[in-house]
N, C-alpha and C positions, 0 to 999 in steps of 0.2 A: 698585178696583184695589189701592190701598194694604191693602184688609184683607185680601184675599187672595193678597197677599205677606206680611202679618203672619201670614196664616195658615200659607201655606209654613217660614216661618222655625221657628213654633213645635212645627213638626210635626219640621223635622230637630233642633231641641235637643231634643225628647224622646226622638226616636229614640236620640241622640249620648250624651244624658244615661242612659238606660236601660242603652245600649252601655258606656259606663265605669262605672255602677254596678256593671254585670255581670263586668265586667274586675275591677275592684277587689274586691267578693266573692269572687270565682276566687283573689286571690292571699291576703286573708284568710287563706280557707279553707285552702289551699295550706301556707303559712306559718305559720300554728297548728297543722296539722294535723304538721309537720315539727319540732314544738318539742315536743312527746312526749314525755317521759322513760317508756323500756320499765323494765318493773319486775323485779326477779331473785331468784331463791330465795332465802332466807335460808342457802341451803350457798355458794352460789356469791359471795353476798355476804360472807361472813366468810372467805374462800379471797383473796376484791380487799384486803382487812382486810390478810391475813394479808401479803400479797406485795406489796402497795403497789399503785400506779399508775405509768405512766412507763417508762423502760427501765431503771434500777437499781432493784433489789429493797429493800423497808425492812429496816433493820439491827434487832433487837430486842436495847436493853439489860438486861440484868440489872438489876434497883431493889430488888429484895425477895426474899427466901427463909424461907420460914415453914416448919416443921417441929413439924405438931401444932399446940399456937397458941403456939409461942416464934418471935416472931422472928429470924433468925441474922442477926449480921452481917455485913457484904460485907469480904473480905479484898480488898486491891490489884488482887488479876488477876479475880475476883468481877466490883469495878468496873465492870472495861470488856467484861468478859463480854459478846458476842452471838451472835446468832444470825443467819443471812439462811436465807428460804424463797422460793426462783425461782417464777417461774410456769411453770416449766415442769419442778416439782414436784423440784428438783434442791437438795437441802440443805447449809449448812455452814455451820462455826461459827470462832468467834474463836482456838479449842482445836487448829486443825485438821482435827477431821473435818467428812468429805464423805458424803455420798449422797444418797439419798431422802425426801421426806415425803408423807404423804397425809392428804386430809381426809375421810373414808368416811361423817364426822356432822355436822352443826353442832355437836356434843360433843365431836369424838373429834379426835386428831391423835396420825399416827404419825412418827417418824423410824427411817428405816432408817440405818447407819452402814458404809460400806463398808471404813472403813480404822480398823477400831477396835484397838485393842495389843495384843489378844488372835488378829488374824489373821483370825477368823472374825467374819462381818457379826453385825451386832447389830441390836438392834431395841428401840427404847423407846415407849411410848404412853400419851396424856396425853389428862386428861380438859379441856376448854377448859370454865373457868368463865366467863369472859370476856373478848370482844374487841370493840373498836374500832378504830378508825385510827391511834385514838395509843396504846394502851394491850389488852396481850396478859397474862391469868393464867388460867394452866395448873396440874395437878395431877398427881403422879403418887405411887405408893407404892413408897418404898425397903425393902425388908427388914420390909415389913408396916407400916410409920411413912410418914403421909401427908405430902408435901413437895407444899407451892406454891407455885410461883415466877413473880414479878409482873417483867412485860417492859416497858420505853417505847420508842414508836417514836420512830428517831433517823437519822439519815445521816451 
Protein backbone atom coordinates (compact mmCIF):
# COMPACT_ATOMS: atom_id res chain seq x y z
CA UNK A 1 0.00 0.00 0.00
CA UNK A 2 2.64 2.44 1.03
CA UNK A 3 4.49 1.94 -2.29
CA UNK A 4 1.93 2.50 -4.18
CA UNK A 5 1.08 5.63 -2.82
CA UNK A 6 4.75 6.48 -3.02
CA UNK A 7 4.11 5.53 -6.39
CA UNK A 8 1.08 7.91 -6.92
CA UNK A 9 3.02 10.73 -5.32
CA UNK A 10 5.93 10.27 -7.60
CA UNK A 11 3.99 10.19 -10.55
CA UNK A 12 2.18 13.74 -9.89
CA UNK A 13 5.82 15.58 -8.99
CA UNK A 14 6.91 14.43 -12.36
CA UNK A 15 3.91 15.28 -13.94
CA UNK A 16 3.90 18.92 -11.71
CA UNK A 17 7.69 18.99 -12.33
CA UNK A 18 7.66 18.59 -16.28
CA UNK A 19 4.51 21.15 -16.11
CA UNK A 20 6.78 24.06 -14.57
CA UNK A 21 9.82 23.08 -16.53
CA UNK A 22 7.50 23.72 -19.25
CA UNK A 23 6.03 26.97 -17.87
CA UNK A 24 9.43 28.21 -17.19
CA UNK A 25 11.12 27.42 -20.74
CA UNK A 26 7.89 29.18 -22.18
CA UNK A 27 8.73 32.33 -20.40
CA UNK A 28 12.78 31.88 -21.02
CA UNK A 29 11.97 31.80 -24.36
CA UNK A 30 9.43 34.56 -24.26
CA UNK A 31 11.71 37.04 -22.56
CA UNK A 32 14.82 36.47 -24.40
CA UNK A 33 13.22 36.38 -27.37
CA UNK A 34 11.65 40.13 -26.39
CA UNK A 35 15.31 41.50 -25.37
CA UNK A 36 16.29 41.55 -29.23
CA UNK A 37 17.84 44.49 -30.27
CA UNK A 38 16.46 45.07 -34.12
CA UNK A 39 19.47 46.30 -35.96
CA UNK A 40 19.15 49.49 -38.55
CA UNK A 41 20.91 50.79 -41.62
CA UNK A 42 23.67 52.51 -41.22
CA UNK A 43 21.42 55.70 -43.09
CA UNK A 44 18.98 55.64 -40.51
CA UNK A 45 21.47 55.27 -37.84
CA UNK A 46 23.55 58.39 -38.57
CA UNK A 47 19.95 60.40 -39.12
CA UNK A 48 19.29 59.06 -34.66
CA UNK A 49 23.30 60.57 -34.58
CA UNK A 50 22.24 63.42 -36.22
CA UNK A 51 18.85 64.34 -34.35
CA UNK A 52 19.40 62.93 -31.08
CA UNK A 53 17.10 60.68 -29.10
CA UNK A 54 14.22 62.11 -26.87
CA UNK A 55 11.88 64.97 -27.56
CA UNK A 56 14.49 67.87 -27.96
CA UNK A 57 16.48 67.70 -30.78
CA UNK A 58 20.69 67.70 -30.15
CA UNK A 59 22.08 71.28 -30.44
CA UNK A 60 25.40 70.83 -32.53
CA UNK A 61 28.17 73.28 -31.46
CA UNK A 62 30.62 74.77 -33.63
CA UNK A 63 34.46 73.48 -32.10
CA UNK A 64 36.51 73.70 -35.28
CA UNK A 65 36.57 75.29 -38.62
CA UNK A 66 39.49 74.29 -40.97
CA UNK A 67 39.87 75.82 -44.18
CA UNK A 68 42.38 73.66 -46.53
CA UNK A 69 44.55 72.50 -43.54
CA UNK A 70 44.64 76.06 -41.54
CA UNK A 71 42.72 75.99 -38.77
CA UNK A 72 40.59 79.26 -38.30
CA UNK A 73 39.77 80.57 -35.25
CA UNK A 74 36.37 80.76 -33.52
CA UNK A 75 35.35 84.43 -33.06
CA UNK A 76 32.73 85.19 -29.91
CA UNK A 77 29.58 84.29 -31.85
CA UNK A 78 31.60 81.20 -33.82
CA UNK A 79 31.67 80.03 -30.11
CA UNK A 80 28.27 79.37 -29.52
CA UNK A 81 27.49 78.84 -33.09
CA UNK A 82 24.80 75.74 -33.57
CA UNK A 83 22.89 74.10 -35.18
CA UNK A 84 19.58 71.69 -34.33
CA UNK A 85 18.32 69.04 -36.97
CA UNK A 86 14.51 67.83 -35.95
CA UNK A 87 13.41 64.43 -36.71
CA UNK A 88 11.07 65.60 -38.57
CA UNK A 89 13.72 66.82 -40.85
CA UNK A 90 12.94 70.65 -39.89
CA UNK A 91 16.26 72.72 -39.56
CA UNK A 92 17.63 75.90 -37.75
CA UNK A 93 20.31 77.48 -36.44
CA UNK A 94 21.78 79.77 -33.72
CA UNK A 95 22.02 82.67 -36.78
CA UNK A 96 18.29 82.41 -37.25
CA UNK A 97 17.78 80.44 -40.10
CA UNK A 98 14.94 77.96 -40.65
CA UNK A 99 14.07 75.15 -43.01
CA UNK A 100 15.04 71.82 -44.15
CA UNK A 101 17.54 69.11 -44.15
CA UNK A 102 18.03 65.75 -45.69
CA UNK A 103 20.14 62.87 -45.46
CA UNK A 104 19.89 61.09 -49.18
CA UNK A 105 23.53 59.16 -47.98
CA UNK A 106 25.25 58.14 -45.17
CA UNK A 107 27.65 60.87 -46.88
CA UNK A 108 25.67 63.42 -47.80
CA UNK A 109 23.65 66.10 -45.83
CA UNK A 110 21.67 68.87 -47.27
CA UNK A 111 20.31 72.02 -45.60
CA UNK A 112 17.56 73.84 -47.34
CA UNK A 113 17.22 77.70 -45.89
CA UNK A 114 13.89 79.12 -46.15
CA UNK A 115 14.54 82.58 -44.83
CA UNK A 116 17.89 83.28 -46.11
CA UNK A 117 18.71 87.57 -46.63
CA UNK A 118 18.81 87.26 -50.05
CA UNK A 119 14.68 86.42 -50.11
CA UNK A 120 15.17 83.41 -52.10
CA UNK A 121 15.56 79.81 -50.49
CA UNK A 122 19.00 78.64 -50.54
CA UNK A 123 20.49 75.30 -50.33
CA UNK A 124 23.82 74.19 -48.95
CA UNK A 125 25.27 70.39 -49.12
CA UNK A 126 27.76 68.85 -47.04
CA UNK A 127 29.72 66.03 -47.48
CA UNK A 128 29.63 64.05 -43.71
CA UNK A 129 33.14 62.78 -42.87
CA UNK A 130 31.97 61.85 -39.64
CA UNK A 131 29.37 61.28 -37.11
CA UNK A 132 28.62 59.93 -33.74
CA UNK A 133 26.43 60.85 -30.95
CA UNK A 134 28.68 63.35 -29.64
CA UNK A 135 30.63 64.33 -32.32
CA UNK A 136 29.41 65.70 -36.11
CA UNK A 137 32.36 66.75 -39.06
CA UNK A 138 31.03 67.92 -42.12
CA UNK A 139 32.73 69.38 -45.31
CA UNK A 140 31.69 71.65 -47.83
CA UNK A 141 33.44 73.81 -50.58
CA UNK A 142 33.27 77.77 -50.42
CA UNK A 143 34.32 79.48 -53.54
CA UNK A 144 36.38 76.32 -54.69
CA UNK A 145 38.35 76.25 -50.94
CA UNK A 146 37.32 73.09 -48.95
CA UNK A 147 35.87 74.20 -45.31
CA UNK A 148 35.37 71.62 -42.47
CA UNK A 149 33.61 72.22 -39.77
CA UNK A 150 33.86 69.89 -36.58
CA UNK A 151 30.34 69.98 -34.56
CA UNK A 152 29.90 68.55 -30.57
CA UNK A 153 26.99 67.46 -29.38
CA UNK A 154 25.51 69.62 -26.58
CA UNK A 155 22.05 70.85 -25.00
Amino acid sequence: MCTIYLDTIMRQFNFTFRKVSFISFFFVLLFASCTKEESVSPLIQNKIFLTGTGSTPTKWYLTSYVSTATVLPLNYAQKRYYKTYGANNLYKDSDGFVGSWDMPGTEQLIERYVNYPSGTPATQYYKIVSITATNLIILHDYNGTPITAVYTAGN
